[in-house]
C-alpha positions as CSV (number, residue, x, y, z in Angstrom):
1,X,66.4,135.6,-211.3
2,X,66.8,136.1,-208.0
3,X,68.2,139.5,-206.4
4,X,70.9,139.6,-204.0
5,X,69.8,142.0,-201.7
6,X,73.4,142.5,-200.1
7,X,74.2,144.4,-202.7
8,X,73.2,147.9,-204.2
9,X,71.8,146.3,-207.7
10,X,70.0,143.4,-205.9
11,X,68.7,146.2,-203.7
12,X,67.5,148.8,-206.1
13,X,65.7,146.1,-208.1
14,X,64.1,144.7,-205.4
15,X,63.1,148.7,-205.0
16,X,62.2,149.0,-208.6
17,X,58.2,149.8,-208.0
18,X,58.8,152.6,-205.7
19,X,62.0,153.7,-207.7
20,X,59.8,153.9,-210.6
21,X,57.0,155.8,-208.9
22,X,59.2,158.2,-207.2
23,X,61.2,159.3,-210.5
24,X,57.6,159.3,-211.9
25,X,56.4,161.4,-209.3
26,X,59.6,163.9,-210.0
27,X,58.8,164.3,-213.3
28,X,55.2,165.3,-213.1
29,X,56.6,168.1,-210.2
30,X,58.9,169.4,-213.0
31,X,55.7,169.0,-215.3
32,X,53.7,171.1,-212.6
33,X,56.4,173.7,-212.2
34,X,56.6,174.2,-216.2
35,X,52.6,173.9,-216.7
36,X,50.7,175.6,-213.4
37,X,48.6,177.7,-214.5
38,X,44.3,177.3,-215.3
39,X,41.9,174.5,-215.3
40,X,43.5,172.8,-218.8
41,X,47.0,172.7,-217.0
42,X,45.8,171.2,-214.0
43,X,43.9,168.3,-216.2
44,X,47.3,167.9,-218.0
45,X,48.7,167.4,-214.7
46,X,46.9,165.0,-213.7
47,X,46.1,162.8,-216.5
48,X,50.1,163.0,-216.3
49,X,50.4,161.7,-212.4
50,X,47.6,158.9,-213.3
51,X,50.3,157.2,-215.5
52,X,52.5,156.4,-212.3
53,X,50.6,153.9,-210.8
54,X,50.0,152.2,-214.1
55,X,53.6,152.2,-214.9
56,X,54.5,151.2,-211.4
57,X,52.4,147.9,-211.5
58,X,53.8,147.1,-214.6
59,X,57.2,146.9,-213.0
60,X,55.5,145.7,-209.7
61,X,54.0,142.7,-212.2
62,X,57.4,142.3,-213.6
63,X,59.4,141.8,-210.2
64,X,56.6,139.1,-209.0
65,X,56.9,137.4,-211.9
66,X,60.8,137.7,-211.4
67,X,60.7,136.5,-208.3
68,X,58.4,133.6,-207.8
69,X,59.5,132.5,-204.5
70,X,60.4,134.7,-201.3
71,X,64.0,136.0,-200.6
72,X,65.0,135.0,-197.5
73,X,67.5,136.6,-195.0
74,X,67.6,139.7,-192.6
75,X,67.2,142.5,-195.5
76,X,64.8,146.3,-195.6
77,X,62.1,145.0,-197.5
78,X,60.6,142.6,-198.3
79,X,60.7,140.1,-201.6
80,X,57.6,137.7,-202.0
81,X,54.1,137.5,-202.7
82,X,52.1,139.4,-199.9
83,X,54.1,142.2,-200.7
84,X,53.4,142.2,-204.6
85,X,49.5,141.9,-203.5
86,X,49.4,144.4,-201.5
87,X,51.5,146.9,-203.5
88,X,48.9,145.9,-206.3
89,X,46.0,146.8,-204.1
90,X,47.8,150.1,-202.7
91,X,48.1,151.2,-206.7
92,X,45.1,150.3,-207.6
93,X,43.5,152.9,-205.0
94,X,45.7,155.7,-205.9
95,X,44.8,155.2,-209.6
96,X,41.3,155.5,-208.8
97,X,41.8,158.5,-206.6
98,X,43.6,160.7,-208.9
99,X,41.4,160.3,-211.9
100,X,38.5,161.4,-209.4
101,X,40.7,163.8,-208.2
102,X,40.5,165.3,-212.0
103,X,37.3,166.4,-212.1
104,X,36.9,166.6,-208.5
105,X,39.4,169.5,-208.7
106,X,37.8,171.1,-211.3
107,X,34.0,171.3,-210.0
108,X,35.1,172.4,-206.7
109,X,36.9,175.4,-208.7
110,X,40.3,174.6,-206.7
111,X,43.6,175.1,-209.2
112,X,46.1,173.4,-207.3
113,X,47.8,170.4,-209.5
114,X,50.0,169.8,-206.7
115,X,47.4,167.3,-205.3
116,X,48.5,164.5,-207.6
117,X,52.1,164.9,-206.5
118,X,51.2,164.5,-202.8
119,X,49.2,161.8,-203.6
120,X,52.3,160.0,-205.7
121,X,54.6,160.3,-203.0
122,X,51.7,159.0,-200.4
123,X,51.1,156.2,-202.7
124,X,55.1,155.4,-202.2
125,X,55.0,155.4,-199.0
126,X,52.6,153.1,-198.3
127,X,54.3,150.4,-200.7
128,X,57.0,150.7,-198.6
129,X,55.2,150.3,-195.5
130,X,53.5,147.8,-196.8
131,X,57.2,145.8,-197.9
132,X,58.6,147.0,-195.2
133,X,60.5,143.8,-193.5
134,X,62.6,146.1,-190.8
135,X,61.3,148.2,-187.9
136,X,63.2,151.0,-189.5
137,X,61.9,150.8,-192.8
138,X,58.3,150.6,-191.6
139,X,59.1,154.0,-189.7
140,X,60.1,155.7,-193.1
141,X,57.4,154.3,-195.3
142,X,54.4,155.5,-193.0
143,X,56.1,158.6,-192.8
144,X,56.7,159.0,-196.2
145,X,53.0,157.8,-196.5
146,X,51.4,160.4,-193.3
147,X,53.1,163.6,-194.4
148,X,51.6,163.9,-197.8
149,X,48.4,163.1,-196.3
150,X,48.2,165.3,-193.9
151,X,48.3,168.1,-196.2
152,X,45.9,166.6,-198.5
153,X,43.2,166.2,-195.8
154,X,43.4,170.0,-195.8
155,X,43.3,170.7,-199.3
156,X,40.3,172.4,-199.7
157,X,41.2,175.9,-198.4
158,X,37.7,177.4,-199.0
159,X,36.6,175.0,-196.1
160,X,37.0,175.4,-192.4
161,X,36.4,171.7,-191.9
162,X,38.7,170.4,-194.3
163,X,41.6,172.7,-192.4
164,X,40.3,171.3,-189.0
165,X,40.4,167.3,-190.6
166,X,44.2,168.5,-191.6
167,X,45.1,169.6,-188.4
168,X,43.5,166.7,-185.8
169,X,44.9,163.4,-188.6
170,X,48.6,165.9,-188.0
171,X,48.1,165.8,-184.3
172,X,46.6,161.8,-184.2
173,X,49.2,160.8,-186.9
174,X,52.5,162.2,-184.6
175,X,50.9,160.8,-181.6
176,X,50.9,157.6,-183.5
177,X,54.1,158.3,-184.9
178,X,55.7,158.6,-181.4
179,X,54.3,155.1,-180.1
180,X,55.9,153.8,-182.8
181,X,59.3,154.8,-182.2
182,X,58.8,154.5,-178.5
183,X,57.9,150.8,-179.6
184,X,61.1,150.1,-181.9
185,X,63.3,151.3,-179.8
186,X,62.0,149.3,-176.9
187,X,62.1,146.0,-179.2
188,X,65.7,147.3,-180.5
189,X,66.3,146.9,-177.1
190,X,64.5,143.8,-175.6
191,X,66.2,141.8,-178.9
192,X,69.0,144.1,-180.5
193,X,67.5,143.6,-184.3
194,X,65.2,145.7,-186.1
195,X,64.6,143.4,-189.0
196,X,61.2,141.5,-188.5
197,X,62.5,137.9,-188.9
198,X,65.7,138.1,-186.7
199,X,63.4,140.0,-184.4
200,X,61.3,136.7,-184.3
201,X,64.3,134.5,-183.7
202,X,65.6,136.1,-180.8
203,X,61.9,136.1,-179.4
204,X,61.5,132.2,-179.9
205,X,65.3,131.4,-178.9
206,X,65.0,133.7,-175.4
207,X,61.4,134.3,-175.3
208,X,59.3,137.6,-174.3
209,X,60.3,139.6,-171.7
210,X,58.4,142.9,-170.0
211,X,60.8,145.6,-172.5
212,X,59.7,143.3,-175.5
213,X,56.3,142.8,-174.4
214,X,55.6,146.7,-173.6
215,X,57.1,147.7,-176.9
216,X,54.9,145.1,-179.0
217,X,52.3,146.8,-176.8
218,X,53.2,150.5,-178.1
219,X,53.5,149.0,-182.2
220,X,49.9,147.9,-181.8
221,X,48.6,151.3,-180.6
222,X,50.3,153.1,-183.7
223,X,48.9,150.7,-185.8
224,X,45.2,150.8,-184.0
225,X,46.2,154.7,-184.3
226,X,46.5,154.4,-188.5
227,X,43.1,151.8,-189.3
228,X,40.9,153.2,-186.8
229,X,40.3,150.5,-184.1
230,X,37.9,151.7,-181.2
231,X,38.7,153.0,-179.0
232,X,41.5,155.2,-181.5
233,X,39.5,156.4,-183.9
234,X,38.1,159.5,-182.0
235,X,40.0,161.4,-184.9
236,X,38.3,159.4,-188.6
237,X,34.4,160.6,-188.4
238,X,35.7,164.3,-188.7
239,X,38.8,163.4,-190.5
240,X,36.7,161.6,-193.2
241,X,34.1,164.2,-193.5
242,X,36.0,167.2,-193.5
243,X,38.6,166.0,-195.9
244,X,38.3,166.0,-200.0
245,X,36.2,163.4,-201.1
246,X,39.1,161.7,-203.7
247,X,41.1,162.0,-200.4
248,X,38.7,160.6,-197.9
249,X,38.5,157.7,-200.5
250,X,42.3,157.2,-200.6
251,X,42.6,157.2,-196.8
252,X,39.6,154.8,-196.2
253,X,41.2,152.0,-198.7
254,X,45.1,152.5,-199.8
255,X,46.1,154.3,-196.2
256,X,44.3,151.1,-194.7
257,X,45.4,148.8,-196.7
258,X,49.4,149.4,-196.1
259,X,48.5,149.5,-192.4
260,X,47.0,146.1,-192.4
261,X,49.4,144.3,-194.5
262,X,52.1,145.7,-192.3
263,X,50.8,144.9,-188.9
264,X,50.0,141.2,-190.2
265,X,54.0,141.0,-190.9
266,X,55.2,142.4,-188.0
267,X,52.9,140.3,-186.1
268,X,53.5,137.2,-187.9
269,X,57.3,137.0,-188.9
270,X,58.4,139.4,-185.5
271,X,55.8,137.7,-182.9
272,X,54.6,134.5,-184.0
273,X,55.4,133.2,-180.5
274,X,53.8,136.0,-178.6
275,X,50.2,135.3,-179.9
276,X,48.9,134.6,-176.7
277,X,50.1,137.9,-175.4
278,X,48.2,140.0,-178.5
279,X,45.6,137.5,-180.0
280,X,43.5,138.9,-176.6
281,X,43.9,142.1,-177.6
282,X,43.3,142.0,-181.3
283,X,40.2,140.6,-180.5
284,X,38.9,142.7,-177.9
285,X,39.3,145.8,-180.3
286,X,37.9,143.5,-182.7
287,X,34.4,143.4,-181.6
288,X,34.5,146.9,-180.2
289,X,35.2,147.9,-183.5
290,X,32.5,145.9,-185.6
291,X,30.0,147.1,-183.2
292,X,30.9,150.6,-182.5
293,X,31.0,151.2,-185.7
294,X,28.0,149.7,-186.7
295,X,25.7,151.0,-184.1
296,X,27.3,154.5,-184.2
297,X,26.5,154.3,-188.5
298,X,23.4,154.2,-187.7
299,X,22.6,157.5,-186.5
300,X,24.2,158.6,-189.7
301,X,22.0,160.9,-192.3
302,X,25.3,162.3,-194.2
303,X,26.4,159.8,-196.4
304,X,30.5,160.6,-196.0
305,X,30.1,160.3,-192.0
306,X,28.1,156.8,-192.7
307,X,30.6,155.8,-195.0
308,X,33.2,157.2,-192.3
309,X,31.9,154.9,-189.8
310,X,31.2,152.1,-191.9
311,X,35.0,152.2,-192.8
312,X,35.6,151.9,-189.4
313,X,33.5,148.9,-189.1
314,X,35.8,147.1,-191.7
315,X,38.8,147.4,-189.9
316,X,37.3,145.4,-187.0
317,X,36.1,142.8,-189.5
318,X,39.9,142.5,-190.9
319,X,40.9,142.5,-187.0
320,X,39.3,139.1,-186.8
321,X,41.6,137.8,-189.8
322,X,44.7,139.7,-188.2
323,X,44.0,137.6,-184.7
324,X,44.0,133.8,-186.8
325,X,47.6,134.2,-187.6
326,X,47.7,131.5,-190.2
327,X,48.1,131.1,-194.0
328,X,44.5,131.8,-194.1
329,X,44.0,134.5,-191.8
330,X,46.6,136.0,-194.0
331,X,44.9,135.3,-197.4
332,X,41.7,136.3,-195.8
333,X,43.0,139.9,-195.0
334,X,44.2,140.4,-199.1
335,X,40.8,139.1,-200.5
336,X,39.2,141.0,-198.1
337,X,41.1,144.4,-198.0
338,X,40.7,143.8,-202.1
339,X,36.9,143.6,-202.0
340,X,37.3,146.5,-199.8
341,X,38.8,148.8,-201.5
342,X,37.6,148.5,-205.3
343,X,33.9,148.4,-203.7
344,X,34.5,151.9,-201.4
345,X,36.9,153.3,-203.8
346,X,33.7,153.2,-206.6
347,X,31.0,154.0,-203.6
348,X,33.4,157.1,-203.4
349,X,33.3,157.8,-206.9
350,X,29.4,157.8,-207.0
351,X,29.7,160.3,-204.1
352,X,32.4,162.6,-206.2
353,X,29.6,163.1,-209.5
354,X,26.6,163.6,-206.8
355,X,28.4,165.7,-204.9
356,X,27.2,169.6,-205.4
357,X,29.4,172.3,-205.9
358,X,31.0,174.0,-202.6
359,X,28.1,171.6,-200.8
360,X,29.3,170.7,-197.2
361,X,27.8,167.4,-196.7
362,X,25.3,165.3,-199.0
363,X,22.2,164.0,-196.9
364,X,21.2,160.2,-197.5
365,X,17.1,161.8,-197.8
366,X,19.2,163.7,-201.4
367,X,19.2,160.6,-203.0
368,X,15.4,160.4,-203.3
369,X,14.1,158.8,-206.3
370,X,17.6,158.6,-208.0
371,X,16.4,155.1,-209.6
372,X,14.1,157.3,-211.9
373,X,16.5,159.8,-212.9
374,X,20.1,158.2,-213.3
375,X,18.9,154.3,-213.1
376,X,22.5,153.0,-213.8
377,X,23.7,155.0,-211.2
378,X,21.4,153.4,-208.8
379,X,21.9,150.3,-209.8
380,X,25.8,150.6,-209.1
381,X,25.4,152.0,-205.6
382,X,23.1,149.5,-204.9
383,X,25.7,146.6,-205.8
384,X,28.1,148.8,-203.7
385,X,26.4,148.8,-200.5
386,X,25.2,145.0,-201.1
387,X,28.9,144.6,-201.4
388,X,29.8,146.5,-198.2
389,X,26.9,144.6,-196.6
390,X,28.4,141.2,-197.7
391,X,25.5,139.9,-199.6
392,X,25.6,136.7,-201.2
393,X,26.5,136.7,-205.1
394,X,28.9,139.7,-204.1
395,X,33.0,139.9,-203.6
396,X,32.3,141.6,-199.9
397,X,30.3,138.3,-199.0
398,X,34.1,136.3,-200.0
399,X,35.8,138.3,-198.2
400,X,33.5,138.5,-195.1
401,X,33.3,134.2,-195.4
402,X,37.4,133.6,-195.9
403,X,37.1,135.7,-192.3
404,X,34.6,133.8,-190.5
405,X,36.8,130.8,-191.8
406,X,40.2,131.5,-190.8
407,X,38.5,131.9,-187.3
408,X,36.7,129.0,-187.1
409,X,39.8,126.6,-188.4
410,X,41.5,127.6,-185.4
411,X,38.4,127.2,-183.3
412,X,37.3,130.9,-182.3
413,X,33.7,131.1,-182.4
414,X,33.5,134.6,-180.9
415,X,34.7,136.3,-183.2
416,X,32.3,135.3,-186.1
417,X,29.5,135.5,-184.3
418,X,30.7,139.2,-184.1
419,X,31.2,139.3,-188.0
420,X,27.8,138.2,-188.2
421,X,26.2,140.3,-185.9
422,X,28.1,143.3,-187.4
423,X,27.1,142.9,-190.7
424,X,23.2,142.3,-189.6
425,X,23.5,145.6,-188.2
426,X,24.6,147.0,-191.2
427,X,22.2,146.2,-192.6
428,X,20.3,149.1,-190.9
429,X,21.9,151.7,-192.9
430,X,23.1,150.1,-196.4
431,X,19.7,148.7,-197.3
432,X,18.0,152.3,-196.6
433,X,20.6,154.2,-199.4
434,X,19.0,151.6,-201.5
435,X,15.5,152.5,-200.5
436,X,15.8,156.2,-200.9
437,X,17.3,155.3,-204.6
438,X,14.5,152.9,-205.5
439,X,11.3,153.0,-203.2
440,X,11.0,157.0,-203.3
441,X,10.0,159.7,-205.6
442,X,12.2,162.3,-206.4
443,X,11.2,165.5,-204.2
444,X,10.8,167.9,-207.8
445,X,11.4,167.7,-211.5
446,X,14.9,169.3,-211.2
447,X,15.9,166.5,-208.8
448,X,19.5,164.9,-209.5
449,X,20.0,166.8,-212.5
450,X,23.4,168.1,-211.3
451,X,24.5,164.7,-211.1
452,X,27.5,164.9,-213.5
453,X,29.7,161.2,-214.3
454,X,32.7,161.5,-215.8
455,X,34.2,159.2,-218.1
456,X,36.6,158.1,-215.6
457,X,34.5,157.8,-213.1
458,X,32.0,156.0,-215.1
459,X,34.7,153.4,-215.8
460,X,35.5,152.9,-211.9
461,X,32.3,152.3,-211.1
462,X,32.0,150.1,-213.7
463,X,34.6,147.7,-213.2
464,X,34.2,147.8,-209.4
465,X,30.9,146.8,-209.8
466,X,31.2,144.0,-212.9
467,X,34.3,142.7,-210.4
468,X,32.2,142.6,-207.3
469,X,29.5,140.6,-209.6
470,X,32.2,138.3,-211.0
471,X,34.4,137.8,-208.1
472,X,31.3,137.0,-206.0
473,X,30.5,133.9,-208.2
474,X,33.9,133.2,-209.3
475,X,36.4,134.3,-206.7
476,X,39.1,131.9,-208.1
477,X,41.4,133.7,-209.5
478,X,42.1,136.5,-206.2
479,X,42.0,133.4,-203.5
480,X,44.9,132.2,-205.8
481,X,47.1,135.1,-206.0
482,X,46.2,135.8,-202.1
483,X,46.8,132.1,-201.6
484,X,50.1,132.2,-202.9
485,X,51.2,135.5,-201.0
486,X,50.1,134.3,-198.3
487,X,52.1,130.8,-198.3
488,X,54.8,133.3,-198.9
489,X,54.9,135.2,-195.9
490,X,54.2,131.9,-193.4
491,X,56.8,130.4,-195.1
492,X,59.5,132.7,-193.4
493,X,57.7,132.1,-190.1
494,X,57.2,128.8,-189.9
495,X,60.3,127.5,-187.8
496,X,59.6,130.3,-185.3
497,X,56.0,129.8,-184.6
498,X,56.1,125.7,-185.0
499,X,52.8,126.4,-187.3
């Protein structure tokens, strides 16, 4: 069955995810304003909100199986595979962070179950900026996504640095916000569409001109704004650390995945003929990113602010499967973003249960002699940052090779070489969290006893790291799925970019 997105049943089943999520999210509100009350409520709460995203990508599984093949035509969102993989990716990351959030919550002492609501809508959002197929859309779904955020990064009111991390992502996020409607509207004007395809038509029938050119220039700021491309991430090291850790987790994977599936659709179905006016660019910030954020990880002795930086570090490395603007590069950013995000969304989760109560920061010396103490807890992180790393036998090292790959079909050699380098300097501040786990004694008796998993948590970690394991030998199954979204989202294009 195929919708017919003229009309307003073809269009709310075409919206059915987000409808679901949103009615979901309205229900746990009128939950919250029934139950708000002590530590029990708040559970109830959320174990409550951590059903949306489950229900969600049920319907979400339901519409792509409804829909094998993309919907074409100038519509809002949206209707094929790379949307369906992404908005599987974006729920996946907002399950994860509100059953951290549960516990979270409760060790920091903080009684406020609106979290999980903020974090619903959020979630919304960014499955709408990650459909989005208009200019207007896209505007609405990382708004809808930003606003919540913002007021999650400063969440913890017992902390002057998790105000300050709400206040400067407010300020960067409107400065962002205003590029991108500076951008649209000079785009509405070079072209008179907003929707991404017919956008791309008028571009290949007419070609670019300085009003179009300037406002694909200001859309690429915003976006460089959102994933943290040098030299616009002055704002995530501080950001990162001063926000929640459930929050700083959702931000680093589910904020940056909508953001990258985005600007690969707006680049490819809105300027596939313009590549040789951004390809440059894209991979200039690139490499500025992989190293900058490599070398500057180094210096790092809080774990968060490594991890901050090392975030940063993989939005370079999907930079260089943005610039290929092919079938691959596209399947290359879902397999990697994928890896990603289940292996940093669990690395977060080991940080959540090691985290002390009302601690600022945790040191990368506090995990001396963990191996000894909590072995399987070891053992996970250490899989996590091999992961990150992109060691062979891992899911990081598929995503990192379906990169270097989509780069070298097209004949870019730079850019690898950059991959390569990035991730050999990485390896500068991974491999020593594993060291201070394994090779070191534990500094007293008492030593990691705090260290408190819950069942949830224990179950992210788990499958994160048992996916990591099995996707690194037998990535079959995701290339397939990202194959086929991919194939999906050319196949709009192809006409317009002769590809």
């Amino acid at each position: 069955m195929t919708p017919d997105l003229h009309t307003p049943g073809g269009v709310l089943l075409a919206l059915a995810p987000e409808t679901v999520l949103v009615a979901w999210a309205m229900v746990v509100l009128l939950v919250l304003a029934w139950r708000h009350g002590d530590e029990a409520d708040q559970a109830f709460v959320g174990r409550l909100a951590s059903l949306g995203p489950l229900l969600t990508g049920a319907v979400l599984a339901w519409l792509w199986a409804t829909v094998p093949e993309p919907v074409a035509g100038s519509h809002m969102v949206a209707l094929d595979g790379f949307r369906f993989a992404a908005g599987a990716i974006v729920l996946v990351t907002a399950f994860g962070t509100i059953v951290l959030a549960v516990r979270f919550l409760e060790r920091q002492r903080l009684i406020a179950p609106e979290f999980f609501v903020l974090v619903l809508f959020a979630t919304c959002g960014m499955m709408l900026l990650a459909g989005a197929s208009d200019l207007v859309m896209l505007f609405l779904g990382l708004e809808l996504m930003s606003v919540p955020v913002y007021v999650l990064a400063a969440f913890d009111r017992y902390r002057r640095s998790s105000a300050e991390a709400g206040v400067k992502y407010f300020l960067m996020g409107a400065f962002s916000s205003g590029f991108l409607l500076y951008g649209i509207a000079l785009v509405f004007g070079a072209t008179g569409e907003t929707n991404l395809v017919a956008i791309g038509r008028q571009l290949a029938a007419h070609g670019m001109n300085t009003m179009a050119g300037i406002g694909l220039g200001m859309l690429l700021i915003a976006f460089f704004f959102k994933v943290a491309a040098v030299p616009f991430n002055m704002w995530a090291p501080d950001v990162y650390d001063g926000a929640p850790t459930p929050v700083t987790g959702f931000m680093a994977t589910g904020i940056k995945a909508a953001a990258f599936v985005a600007l690969v659709r707006v680049l490819q179905q809105a300027f596939p003929t313009a590549t040789d006016l951004w390809q440059p660019i894209v991979a200039l910030l690139a490499i500025g990113t992989i190293l900058v954020g490599n070398t500057v990880a180094l210096a790092q002795r809080s774990l968060k602010r490594m991890l901050a930086y090392s975030s940063m570090s993989h939005a370079g490395y999907l930079l260089v499967a943005v610039w290929a603007n092919t079938t691959l590069g596209a399947t290359a950013v879902l397999v990697y973003l994928l890896a990603y995000a289940i292996t940093t969304l669990a690395a977060f989760a080991v940080f959540v249960s090691i985290e002390r109560v009302g601690s600022r920061t945790v040191l990368i010396d506090d995990l001396e002699g963990l191996f000894s103490v909590r072995p399987w807890v070891a053992t996970s992180m250490g899989v996590l940052m091999l992961s990150l790393l992109g060691f062979p036998g891992t899911f990081g090292f598929i995503g990192k090779w379906y990169l270097i790959q989509a780069c070298l079909a097209d004949g870019q050699v730079v850019l690898p070489i950059a991959v390569v380098v990035g991730s050999a300097i990485s390896a500068g501040y991974y491999l020593p969290v594993i060291m201070e786990m394994t090779m070191k004694p534990t500094r007293s008796e008492q030593s990691h006893r705090q260290v408190a998993f819950s069942r949830a948590a224990k179950a992210i970690v788990g499958v994160a790291v048992v996916a990591n394991l099995v996707f690194g030998l037998w990535p079959t199954k995701p290339i397939e799925l990202a194959e086929a979204g991919a194939r999906a989202l050319v196949r709009q294009v192809q006409p317009l970019a002769g590809r």
